[in-house]
C-alpha positions in Angstrom: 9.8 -11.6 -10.5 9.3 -13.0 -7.2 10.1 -10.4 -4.1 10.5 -11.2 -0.8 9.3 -8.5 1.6 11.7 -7.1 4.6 9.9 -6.4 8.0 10.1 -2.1 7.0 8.7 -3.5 3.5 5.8 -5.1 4.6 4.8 -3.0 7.2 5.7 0.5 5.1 3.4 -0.9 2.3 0.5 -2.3 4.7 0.1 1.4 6.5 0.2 2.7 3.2 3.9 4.7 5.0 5.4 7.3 2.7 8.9 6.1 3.6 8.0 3.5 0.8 10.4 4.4 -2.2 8.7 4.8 -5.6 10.6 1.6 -6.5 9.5 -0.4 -4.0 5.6 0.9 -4.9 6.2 0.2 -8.7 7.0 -3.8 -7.7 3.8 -4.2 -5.3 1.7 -3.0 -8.0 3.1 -5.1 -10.9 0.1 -7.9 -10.9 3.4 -9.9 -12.7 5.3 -9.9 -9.1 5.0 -12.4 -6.6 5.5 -10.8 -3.3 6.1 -13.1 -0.8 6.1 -12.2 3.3 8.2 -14.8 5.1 7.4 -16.1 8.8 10.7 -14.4 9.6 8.5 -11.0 9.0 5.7 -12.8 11.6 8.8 -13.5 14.2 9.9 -10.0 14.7 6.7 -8.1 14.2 4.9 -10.5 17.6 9.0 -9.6 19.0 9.2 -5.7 18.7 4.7 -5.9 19.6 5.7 -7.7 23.0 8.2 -5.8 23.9 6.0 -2.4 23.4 8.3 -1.1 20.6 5.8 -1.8 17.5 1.8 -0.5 18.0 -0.3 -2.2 15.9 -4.1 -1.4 15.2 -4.6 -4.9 16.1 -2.7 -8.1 17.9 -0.3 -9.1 15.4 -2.1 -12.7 14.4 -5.3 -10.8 13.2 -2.8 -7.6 11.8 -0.9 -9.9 9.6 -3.0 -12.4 8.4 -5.6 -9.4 7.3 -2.5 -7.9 5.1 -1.1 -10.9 3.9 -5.0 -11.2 2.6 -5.8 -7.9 1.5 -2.4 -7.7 -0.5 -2.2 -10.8 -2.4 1.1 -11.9 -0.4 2.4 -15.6 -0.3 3.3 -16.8 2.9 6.9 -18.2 2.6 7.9 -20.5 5.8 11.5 -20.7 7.2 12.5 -24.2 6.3 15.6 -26.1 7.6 17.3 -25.3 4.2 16.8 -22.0 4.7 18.7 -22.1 8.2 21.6 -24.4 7.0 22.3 -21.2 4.2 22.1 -18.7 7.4 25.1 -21.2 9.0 26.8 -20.1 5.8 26.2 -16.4 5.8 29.0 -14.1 7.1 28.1 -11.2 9.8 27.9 -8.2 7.5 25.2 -7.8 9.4 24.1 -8.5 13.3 19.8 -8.2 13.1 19.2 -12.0 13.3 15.9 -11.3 11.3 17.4 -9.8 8.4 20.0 -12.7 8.1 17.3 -15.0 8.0 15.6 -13.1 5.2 18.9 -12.9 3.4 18.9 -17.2 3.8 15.7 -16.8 2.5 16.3 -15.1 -0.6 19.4 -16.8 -1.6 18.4 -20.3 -1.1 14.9 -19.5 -3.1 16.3 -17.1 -5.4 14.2 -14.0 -4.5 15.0 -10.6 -4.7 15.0 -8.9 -1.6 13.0 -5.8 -1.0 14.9 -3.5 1.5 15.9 -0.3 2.1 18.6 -1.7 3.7 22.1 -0.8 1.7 24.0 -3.6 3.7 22.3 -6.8 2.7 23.6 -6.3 -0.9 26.9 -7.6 0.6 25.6 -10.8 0.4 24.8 -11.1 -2.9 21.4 -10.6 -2.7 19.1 -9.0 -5.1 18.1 -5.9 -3.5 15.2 -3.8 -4.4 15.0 -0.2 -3.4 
């Protein structure tokens, strides 16, 4: 199957967080799974580090790239495609992040690992 990680996702499996459901552990450590961590994930962790609300160990470059590594993940890039299918999207939801992830999934046909309930209104595949 292949999973594209949310921001909580990534960063909840990379600090090891025990908000991670049992669920979501079970898809990371399928060797069958291709996780996938999109730019999208890159935009909003160097957003909430600037503006002081996310503390990393490390500047966000060096933090992600060192994950993304370390955990096997496959950078996905946000593509004009991928922005026209966000044009279509309707506003279950405001985060601008997580309706680019949604774009994302859809238009590559990835599940979706969230803990977030309200991006199943699109028709996503959710994992949680």
């Amino acid at each position: 199957m292949r999973v594209l990680l949310d921001t909580h996702s990534f960063l909840w499996l990379v600090t090891d967080d025990p908000k991670l459901s049992e669920r979501a552990k079970s898809v990371f450590l399928d060797g069958d799974n291709e996780l996938l961590c999109s730019a999208v994930v890159g935009f909003e962790i160097a957003v909430k580090f600037s503006l002081g609300k996310l503390d990393l160990a490390e500047p966000p470059r060096e933090f992600m790239e060192k994950r993304i590594r370390h955990n096997a993940l496959k950078p996905l890039a946000v593509t004009l495609e991928h922005s026209y299918r966000l044009a279509q999207l309707p506003f279950h939801h405001r985060d601008p992040f997580d309706r680019l992830l949604v774009a994302q999934a859809l238009e590559e046909d990835l599940a979706l690992l969230s803990i977030d309930a309200i991006l199943s209104e699109y028709g996503v595949r959710r994992i949680w």
